[in-house]
C-alpha angles and dihedrals in degrees: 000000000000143000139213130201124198113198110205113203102215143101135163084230153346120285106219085231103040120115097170130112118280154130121222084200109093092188098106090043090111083043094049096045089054096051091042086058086053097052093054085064103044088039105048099097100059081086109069079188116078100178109093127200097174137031118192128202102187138156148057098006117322094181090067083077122091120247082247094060098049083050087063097045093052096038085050092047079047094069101052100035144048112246113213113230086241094041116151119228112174131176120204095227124188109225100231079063100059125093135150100261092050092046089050092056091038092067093044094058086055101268100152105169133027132218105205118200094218105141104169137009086215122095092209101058089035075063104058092036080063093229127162097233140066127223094259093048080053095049091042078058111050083046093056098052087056095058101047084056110259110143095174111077136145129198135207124222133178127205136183094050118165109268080021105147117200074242092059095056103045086057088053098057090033086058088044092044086052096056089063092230121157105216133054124174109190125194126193107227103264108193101225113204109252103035130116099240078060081048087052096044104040089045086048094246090132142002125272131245110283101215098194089058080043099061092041080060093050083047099049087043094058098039093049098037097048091042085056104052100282117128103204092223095163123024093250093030141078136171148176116242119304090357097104115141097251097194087055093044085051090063100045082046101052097248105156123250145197118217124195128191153036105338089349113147127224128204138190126159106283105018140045128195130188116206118223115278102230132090106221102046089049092058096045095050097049095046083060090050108251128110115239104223142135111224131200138173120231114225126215091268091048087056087051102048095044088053096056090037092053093035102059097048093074136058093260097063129188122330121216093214095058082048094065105046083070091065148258099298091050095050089042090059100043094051087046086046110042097057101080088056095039082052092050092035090238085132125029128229115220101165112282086358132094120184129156119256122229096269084041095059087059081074102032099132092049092051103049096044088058091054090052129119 
């Protein structure tokens, strides 16, 4: 199986927190549909496996296309791949974006699970996040996607923003809880260098993130979400059963991936590239017929870092089996190296299987940096 990502440059405006690529022009939009469709061609063979199981459209904002121009994405990615019957194929949509009319063709394109940028039900904090929409315009939405027929919806949801109370956020998953969705991923605010909420904090416009409140949220989050039928199979994710989101579980699990796009990343096995982030540039290089990517091969080291890094982000863990096909050094480290978290239960031991537990996932990237090679 294989996956591909299209990155789609776009947004209405500018998020206070984003640090993504993206344009908030829309005017080479005709001129960026019509590279990205060439890209497919000179690209499709960057996946030996033909057979998909998940599609993609990020961002940006995907929702700003028009359901004509995703038809001609996918009809265009048809003609070089084999679409499982149970393939995914999810848009990030914003919901100021979303209306009957544009849902209906969707789905008829073959749009079969939605990714809604939601991030609070709260206009305050929708304030200070900078979005275009209010609580009720995201309510109106996800309404909306029910009943034009689409089971299958994730929504997106930030804590630890700046003024956030512990109140705040209950009301935000009981509100969630309430819309009967399967899927939640759920972000703790990260303060990227370069964005205007860094430009509020660091000028005292407003307050900064208070990380112990953070991590009560993070807390709160696992303990309600699992008692009501969640499984936490990713840190920033949870799902009912058999609602994961399959393009995002490729990439903790390894699957290979084609990226297109502005900034979008590829993976195959044993490489990954990164095309230009810049639009422009990105036109112009594809319309000359080179892809403009940065390529690098991945080292043994690299395949085993990454593996810790991605496996221990999700509820299966690292598997002692898959350890050692890397080799005697490697399995050498990581026993050295995992007895200190096993001791503080930090990670947790299931036969030939580690995985954080919850208090564990609060230090992930620690974690896994010091396991690494």
């Amino acid at each position: 199986m294989a996956g591909i990502y299209l990155h789609i440059p776009f947004c209405r405006q500018k998020c206070s927190y984003c640090n993504f690529y993206f344009s908030v022009s829309l005017k080479t939009k005709d001129d960026f549909i019509n590279t990205f469709l060439k890209e497919i061609d000179l690209n499709h063979n960057y996946l030996q496996q033909k057979d998909l199981d998940s599609i993609y459209f990020g961002g940006g904002t995907p929702s700003v296309l028009s359901a004509k121009e995703i038809d001609l994405i996918l009809n265009k990615i048809n003609k070089y791949f084999n679409l499982k019957p149970d393939i995914e194929i999810t848009l990030e949509a914003n919901p100021d974006d979303v209306n009957k009319e544009f849902l209906s063709d969707l789905k008829k394109s073959g749009i079969n699970r939605f990714s809604m940028g939601v991030q609070s039900f709260h206009d305050k904090e929708l304030k200070i996040l900078n979005r275009s929409h209010n609580s009720a315009k995201a309510i109106e939405s996800l309404n909306m996607i029910k009943e034009v027929g689409f089971k299958n919806t994730n929504i997106d949801l930030i804590f630890g923003i700046p003024g956030s109370s512990m109140d705040d956020w209950k009301k935000n998953l009981d509100t969630f809880l309430k819309m009967d969705i399967p899927h939640l991923s759920c972000y703790n605010l990260t303060i990227e260098p370069g964005t205007i909420i860094a430009h509020q904090i660091q000028t005292g416009k407003i307050n900064g993130v208070d990380d112990d409140l953070s991590a009560d949220m993070f807390m709160y989050t696992d303990e309600l979400l699992t008692k009501n039928g969640f499984e936490h199979y990713e840190i920033s994710n949870y799902a009912k059963e058999g609602k994961y989101a399959l393009h995002n579980t490729n990439y903790w699990t390894g699957i290979p991936y084609l990226g297109l796009g502005p900034s979008a990343h590829s993976f195959d096995g044993n490489t990954r590239q990164w095309n230009i982030a810049n639009n422009r540039k990105y036109i112009a290089s594809i319309n000359k017929n080179i892809i403009p990517a940065t390529i690098e091969t991945l080292t043994p080291d690299d395949k085993f870092n990454e593996y810790m890094m991605t496996g221990l982000r999700t509820m299966w863990g690292v598997n002692i089996k898959e350890i050692e096909k890397f080799g005697d050094k490697y399995l050498y480290h990581f026993n050295k190296n995992i007895i200190k978290f096993t001791g503080e239960e930090l990670i947790l031991k299931n036969e030939d299987n580690y995985k954080l537990s919850s208090r564990g996932m609060l230090y992930a990237d620690r974690i896994a940096s010091e396991l690494f090679i």
